[in-house]
N, C-alpha and C positions, 0 to 999 in steps of 0.2 A: 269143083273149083275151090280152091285152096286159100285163102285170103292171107295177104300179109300179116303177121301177128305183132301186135302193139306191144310198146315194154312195157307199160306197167299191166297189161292183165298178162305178161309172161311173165314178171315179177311175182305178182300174187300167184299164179300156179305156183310156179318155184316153191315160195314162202310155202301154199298148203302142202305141197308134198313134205316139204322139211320135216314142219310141224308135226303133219303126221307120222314119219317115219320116227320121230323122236319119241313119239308117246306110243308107239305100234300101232295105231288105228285106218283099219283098213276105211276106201271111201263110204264104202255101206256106214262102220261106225261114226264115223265122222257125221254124214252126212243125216245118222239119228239124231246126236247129241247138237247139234244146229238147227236141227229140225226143220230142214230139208230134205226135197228128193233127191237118189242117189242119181240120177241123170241130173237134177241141176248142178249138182256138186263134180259133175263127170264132165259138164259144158263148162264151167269155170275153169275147172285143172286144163281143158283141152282150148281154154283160150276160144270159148266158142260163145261165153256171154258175161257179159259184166255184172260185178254185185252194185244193187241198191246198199243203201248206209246201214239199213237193218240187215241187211244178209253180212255184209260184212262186220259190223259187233256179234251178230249173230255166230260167224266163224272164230270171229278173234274170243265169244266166251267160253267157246266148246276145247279150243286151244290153249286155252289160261294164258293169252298173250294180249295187247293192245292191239285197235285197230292197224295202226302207224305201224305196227312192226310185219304187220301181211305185206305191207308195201314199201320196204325197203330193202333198196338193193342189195346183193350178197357183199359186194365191197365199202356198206357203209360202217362206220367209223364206231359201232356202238359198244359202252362200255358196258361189258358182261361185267363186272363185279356188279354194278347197279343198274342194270338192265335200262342205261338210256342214254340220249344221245346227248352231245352238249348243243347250248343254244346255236351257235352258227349251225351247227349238222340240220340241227331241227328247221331252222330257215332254208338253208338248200333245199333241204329235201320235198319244204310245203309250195316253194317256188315252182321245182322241180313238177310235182306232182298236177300243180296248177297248170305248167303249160300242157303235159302230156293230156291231160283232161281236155283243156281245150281244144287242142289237136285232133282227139278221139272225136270229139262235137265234131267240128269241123270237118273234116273225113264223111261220119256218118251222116252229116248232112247233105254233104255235096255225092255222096252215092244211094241216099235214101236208105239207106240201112240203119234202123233201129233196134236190132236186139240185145 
């Protein structure tokens, strides 16, 4: 059975794959330098579990990137000379972020699914 897949853990796959394609690290590497198992990092990309705040700094320092940039969409607005977003982006996006979260609660409560 298939589950509908959330956007923001399709966002953050997205984001890992980028990342990794950028740096050539395949999931095995990645998934050392996090220091993770390659099946957690293989359930994350596959949208099949969400990171705790340590897994995700955890990804974002193996990535040399911030947390906030695994979770932003491919159409947001961010300034590559200075790798950041201006203040209204950054409010969107923490708004943003907040409802999908709640949402995922919500969902996962009302179907008893916690992974």
């Amino acid at each position: 059975m298939k589950k509908e897949q959330e956007p923001i853990r399709k966002i953050l796959s997205n984001n890992l794959k980028k990342y990794r394609g950028i740096f050539h690290y395949s999931q095995a590497k990645l998934a050392e330098k996090a220091n993770l198992s390659m099946q957690t990092l293989n359930d994350i990309e596959g949208c099949r579990r969400w990171v705790s705040s340590k897994t995700l700094s955890s990804l974002a320092k193996a990535l040399s990137v911030s947390e906030y940039q695994l979770l932003l969409p491919e159409n947001t607005d961010l300034d590559l000379k200075t790798n950041e977003l201006p203040l209204k982006s950054l409010a969107e996006l923490k708004k943003k972020i907040k409802e999908q979260i709640e949402d995922q609660f919500e969902n996962a409560i009302k179907k008893g699914d916690f992974k």
